[in-house]
KEVO-819633 format. One record per residue (C-alpha): z, y, x; residue in one letter; residue number from 1. Coordinates in nm, 2 decimals, decimal comma. Layout:
N
<zz:Z | yy:Y | xx:X | resn:a | resi:NUM>
...
// end
This chain:
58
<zz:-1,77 | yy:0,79 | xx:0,23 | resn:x | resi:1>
<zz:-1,51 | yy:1,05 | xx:0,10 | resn:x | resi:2>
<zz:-1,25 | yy:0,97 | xx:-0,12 | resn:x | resi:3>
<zz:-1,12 | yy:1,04 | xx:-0,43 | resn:x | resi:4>
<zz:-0,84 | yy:1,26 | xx:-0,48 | resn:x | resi:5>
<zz:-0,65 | yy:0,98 | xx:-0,65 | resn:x | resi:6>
<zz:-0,70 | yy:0,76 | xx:-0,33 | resn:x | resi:7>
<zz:-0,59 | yy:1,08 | xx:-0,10 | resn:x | resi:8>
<zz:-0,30 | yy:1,11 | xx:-0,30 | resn:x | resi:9>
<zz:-0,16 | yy:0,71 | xx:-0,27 | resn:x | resi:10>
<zz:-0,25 | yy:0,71 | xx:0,09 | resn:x | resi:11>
<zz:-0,03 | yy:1,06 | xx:0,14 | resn:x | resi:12>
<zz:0,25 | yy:0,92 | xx:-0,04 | resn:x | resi:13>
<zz:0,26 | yy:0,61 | xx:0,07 | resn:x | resi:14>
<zz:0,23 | yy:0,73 | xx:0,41 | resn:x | resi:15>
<zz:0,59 | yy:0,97 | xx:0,31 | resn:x | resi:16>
<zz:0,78 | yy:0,69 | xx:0,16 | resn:x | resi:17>
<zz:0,68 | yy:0,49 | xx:0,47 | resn:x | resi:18>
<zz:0,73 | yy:0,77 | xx:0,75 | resn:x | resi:19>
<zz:1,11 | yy:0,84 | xx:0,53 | resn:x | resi:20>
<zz:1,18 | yy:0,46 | xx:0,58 | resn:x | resi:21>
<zz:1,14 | yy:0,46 | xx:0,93 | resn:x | resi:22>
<zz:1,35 | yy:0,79 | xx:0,98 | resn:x | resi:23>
<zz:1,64 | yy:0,64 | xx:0,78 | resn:x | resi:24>
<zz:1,64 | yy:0,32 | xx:0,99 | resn:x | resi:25>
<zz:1,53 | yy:0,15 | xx:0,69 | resn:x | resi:26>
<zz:1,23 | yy:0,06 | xx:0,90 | resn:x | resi:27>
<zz:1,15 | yy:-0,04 | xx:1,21 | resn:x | resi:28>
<zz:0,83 | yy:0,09 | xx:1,30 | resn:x | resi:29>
<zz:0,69 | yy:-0,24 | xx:1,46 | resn:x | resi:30>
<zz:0,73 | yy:-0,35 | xx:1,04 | resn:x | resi:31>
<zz:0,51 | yy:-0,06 | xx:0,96 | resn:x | resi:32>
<zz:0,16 | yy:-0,27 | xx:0,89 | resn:x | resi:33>
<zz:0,32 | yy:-0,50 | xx:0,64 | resn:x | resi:34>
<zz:0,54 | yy:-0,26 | xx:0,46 | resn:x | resi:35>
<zz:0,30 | yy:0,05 | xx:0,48 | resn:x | resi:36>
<zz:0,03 | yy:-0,17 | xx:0,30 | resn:x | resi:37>
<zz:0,32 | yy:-0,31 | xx:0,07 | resn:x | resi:38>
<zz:0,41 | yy:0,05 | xx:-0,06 | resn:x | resi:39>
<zz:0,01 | yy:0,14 | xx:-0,09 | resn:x | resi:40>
<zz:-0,06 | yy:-0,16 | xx:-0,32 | resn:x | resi:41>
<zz:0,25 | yy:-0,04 | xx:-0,55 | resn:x | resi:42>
<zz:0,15 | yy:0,27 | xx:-0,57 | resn:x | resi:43>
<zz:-0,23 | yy:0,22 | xx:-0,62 | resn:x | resi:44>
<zz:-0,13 | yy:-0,06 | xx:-0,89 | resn:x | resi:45>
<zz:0,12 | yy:0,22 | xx:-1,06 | resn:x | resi:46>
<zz:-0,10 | yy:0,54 | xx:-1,07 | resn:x | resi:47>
<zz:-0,42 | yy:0,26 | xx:-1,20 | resn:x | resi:48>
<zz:-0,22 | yy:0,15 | xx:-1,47 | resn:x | resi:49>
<zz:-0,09 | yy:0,49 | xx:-1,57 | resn:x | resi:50>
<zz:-0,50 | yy:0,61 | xx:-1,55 | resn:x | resi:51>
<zz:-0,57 | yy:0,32 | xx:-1,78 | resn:x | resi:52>
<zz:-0,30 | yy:0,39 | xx:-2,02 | resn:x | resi:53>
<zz:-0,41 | yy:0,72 | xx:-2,06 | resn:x | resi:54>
<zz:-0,82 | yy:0,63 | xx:-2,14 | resn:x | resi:55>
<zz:-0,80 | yy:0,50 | xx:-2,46 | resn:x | resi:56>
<zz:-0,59 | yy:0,73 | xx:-2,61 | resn:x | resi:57>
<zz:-0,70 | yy:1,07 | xx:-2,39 | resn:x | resi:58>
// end
């Protein structure tokens, strides 16, 4: 199953902001599974709405 460019996108940034976290000491990297999926639902959730804000008036 291939996916979208959207999807490719949120999973590559999400993976950065993640990756940046853990470099900074932000993160530990046995926290990575919880926050990784954390970040992934914001972002999916942010770029979705945007997508549906811009449908109706395109």
């Amino acid at each position: 199953m291939k996916k979208s460019s959207t999807e490719e996108q949120v999973l590559r940034a999400s993976k950065e902001i993640t990756v940046k976290f853990i470099e900074t000491g932000r993160l530990s990297p046995t926290g990575f599974e919880k926050t990784f999926k954390s970040i992934y639902q914001a972002i999916d959730e942010t770029v979705r709405g945007a997508q549906t804000q811009e449908k109706p008036g395109q």
